[in-house]
C-alpha positions as CSV (number, residue, x, y, z in Angstrom):
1,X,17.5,-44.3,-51.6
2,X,14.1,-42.5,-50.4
3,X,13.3,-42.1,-47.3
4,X,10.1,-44.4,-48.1
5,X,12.8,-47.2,-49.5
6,X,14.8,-46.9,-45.5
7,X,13.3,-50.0,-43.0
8,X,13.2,-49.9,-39.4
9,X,13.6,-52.8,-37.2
10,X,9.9,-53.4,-37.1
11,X,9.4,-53.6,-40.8
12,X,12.6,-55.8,-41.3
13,X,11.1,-58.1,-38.7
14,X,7.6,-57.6,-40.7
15,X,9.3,-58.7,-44.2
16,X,10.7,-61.9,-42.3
17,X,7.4,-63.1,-41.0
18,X,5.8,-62.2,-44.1
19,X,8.2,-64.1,-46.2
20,X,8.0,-66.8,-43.1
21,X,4.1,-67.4,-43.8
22,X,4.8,-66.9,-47.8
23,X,6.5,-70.1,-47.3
24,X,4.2,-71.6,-45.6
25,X,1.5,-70.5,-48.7
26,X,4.2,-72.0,-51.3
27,X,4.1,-75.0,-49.2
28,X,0.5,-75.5,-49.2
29,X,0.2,-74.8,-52.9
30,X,2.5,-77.8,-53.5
31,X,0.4,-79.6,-51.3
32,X,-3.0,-78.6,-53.3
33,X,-1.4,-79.4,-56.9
34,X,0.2,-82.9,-55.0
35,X,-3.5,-83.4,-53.7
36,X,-5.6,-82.5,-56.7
37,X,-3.0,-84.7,-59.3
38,X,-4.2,-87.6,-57.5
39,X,-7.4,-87.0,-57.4
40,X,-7.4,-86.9,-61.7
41,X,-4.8,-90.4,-61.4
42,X,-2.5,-91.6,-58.8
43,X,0.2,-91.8,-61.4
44,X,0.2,-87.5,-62.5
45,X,2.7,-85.8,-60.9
46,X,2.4,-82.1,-59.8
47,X,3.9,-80.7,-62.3
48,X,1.2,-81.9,-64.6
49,X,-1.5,-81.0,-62.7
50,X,0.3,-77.7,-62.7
51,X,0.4,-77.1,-66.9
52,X,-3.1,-78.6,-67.3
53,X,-4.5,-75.9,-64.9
54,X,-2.6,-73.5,-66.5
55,X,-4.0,-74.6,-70.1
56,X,-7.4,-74.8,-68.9
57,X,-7.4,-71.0,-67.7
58,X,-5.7,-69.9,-70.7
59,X,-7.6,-71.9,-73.2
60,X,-4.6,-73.6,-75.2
61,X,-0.8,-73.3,-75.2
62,X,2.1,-75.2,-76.7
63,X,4.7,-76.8,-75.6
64,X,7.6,-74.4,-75.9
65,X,5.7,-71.6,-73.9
66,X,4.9,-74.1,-71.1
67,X,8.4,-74.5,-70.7
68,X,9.6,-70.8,-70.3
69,X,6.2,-70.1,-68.0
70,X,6.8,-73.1,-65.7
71,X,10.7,-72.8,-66.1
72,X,10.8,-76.7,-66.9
73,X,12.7,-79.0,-69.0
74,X,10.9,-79.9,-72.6
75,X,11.7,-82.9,-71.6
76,X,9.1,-82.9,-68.5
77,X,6.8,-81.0,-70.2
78,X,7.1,-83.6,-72.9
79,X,6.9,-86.5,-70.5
80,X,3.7,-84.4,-68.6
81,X,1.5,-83.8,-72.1
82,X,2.1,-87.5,-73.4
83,X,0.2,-88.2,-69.7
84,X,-2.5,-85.5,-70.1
85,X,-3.4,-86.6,-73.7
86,X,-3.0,-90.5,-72.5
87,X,-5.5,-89.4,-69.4
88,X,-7.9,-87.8,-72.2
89,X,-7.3,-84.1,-70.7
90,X,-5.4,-83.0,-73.0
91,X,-6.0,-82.3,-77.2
92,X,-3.0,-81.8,-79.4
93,X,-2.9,-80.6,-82.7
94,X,-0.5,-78.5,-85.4
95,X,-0.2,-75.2,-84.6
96,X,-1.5,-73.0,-87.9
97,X,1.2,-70.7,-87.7
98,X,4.0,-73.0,-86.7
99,X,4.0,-76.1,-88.3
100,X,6.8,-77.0,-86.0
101,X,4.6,-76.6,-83.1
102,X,1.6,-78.3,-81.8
103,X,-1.2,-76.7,-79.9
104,X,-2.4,-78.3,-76.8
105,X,-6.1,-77.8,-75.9
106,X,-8.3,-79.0,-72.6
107,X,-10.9,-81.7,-73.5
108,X,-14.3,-81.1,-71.9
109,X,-13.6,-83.8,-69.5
110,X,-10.2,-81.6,-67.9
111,X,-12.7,-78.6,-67.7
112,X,-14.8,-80.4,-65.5
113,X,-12.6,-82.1,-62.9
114,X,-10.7,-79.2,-62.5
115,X,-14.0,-77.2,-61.9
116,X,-15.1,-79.5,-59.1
117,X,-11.7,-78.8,-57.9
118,X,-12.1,-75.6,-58.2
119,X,-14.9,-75.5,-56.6
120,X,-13.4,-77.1,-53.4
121,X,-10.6,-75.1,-53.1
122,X,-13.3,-71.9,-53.4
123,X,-15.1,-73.1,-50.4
124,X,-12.1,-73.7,-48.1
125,X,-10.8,-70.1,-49.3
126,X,-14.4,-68.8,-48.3
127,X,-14.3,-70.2,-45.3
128,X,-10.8,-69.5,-44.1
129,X,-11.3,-65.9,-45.3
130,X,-14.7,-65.8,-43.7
131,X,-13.4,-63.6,-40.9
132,X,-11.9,-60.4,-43.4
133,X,-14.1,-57.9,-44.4
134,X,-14.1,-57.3,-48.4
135,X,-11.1,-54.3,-47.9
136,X,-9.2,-56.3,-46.1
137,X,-9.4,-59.4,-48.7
138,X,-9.1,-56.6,-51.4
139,X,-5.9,-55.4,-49.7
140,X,-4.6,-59.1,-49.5
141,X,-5.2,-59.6,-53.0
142,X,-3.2,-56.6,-54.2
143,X,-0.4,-57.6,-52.0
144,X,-0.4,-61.3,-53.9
145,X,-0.8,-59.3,-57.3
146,X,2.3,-56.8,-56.7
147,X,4.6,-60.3,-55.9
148,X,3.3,-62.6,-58.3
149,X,4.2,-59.8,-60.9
150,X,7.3,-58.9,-59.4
């Protein structure tokens, strides 16, 4: 163990708040991907709301690597896609290289509601942030990056 590694009483109390108000975060993500399924239909649950944000940043996915991303049952993914393509948010078609798998694809319309939400959730970022100065947001965002790839 390094000496860097070795804690002292304030940083062990540091790591608990931290991981205290990284619950709180967690929490309020839920909340968002609750909120912003019901805004695209009362009947998409989070999860969904969750894989059709994911496939809009990414473009297009399948269902198999949905599943190991979002640690999820096919069978919820399954259940979750049949929505998205019943909600007209979501194309599906055979996969080119895998005949065994399908490719799932945002329609134009999931690109734009999730862009308005987008654009919602910027503004209350901006304004809850409005107080940091661009190194401390900088800072904050490193942090995030070093635990969402940990």
């Amino acid at each position: 163990m390094t000496e860097q590694s070795v804690l002292s009483g304030d940083d062990d109390q540091a790591l608990v708040e931290l991981q205290g108000h990284l619950n709180l975060l967690f929490a309020r993500a839920r909340a968002q991907w609750k909120e912003g399924a019901a805004h695209i239909d009362p009947q998409l649950q989070p999860a969904g709301y969750k894989l059709l944000m994911f496939i809009v940043r990414v473009g297009g996915s399948n269902a198999h690597e949905l599943a190991e991303r979002f640690e999820m049952d096919k069978s919820v993914i399954s259940r979750q896609v049949r929505m998205l393509e019943d909600l007209g948010l979501l194309e599906s078609r055979p996969d080119e290289l895998d005949g065994r798998q399908r490719v799932l694809t945002p329609t134009p319309e999931a690109c734009t509601v999730l862009a308005e939400l987008r654009g919602d959730h910027a503004e209350m970022l901006r304004s809850t942030l409005a107080e940091l100065t661009p190194e401390e947001i900088r800072a904050a965002f490193k942090v995030l990056r070093l635990l969402a790839e940990s």
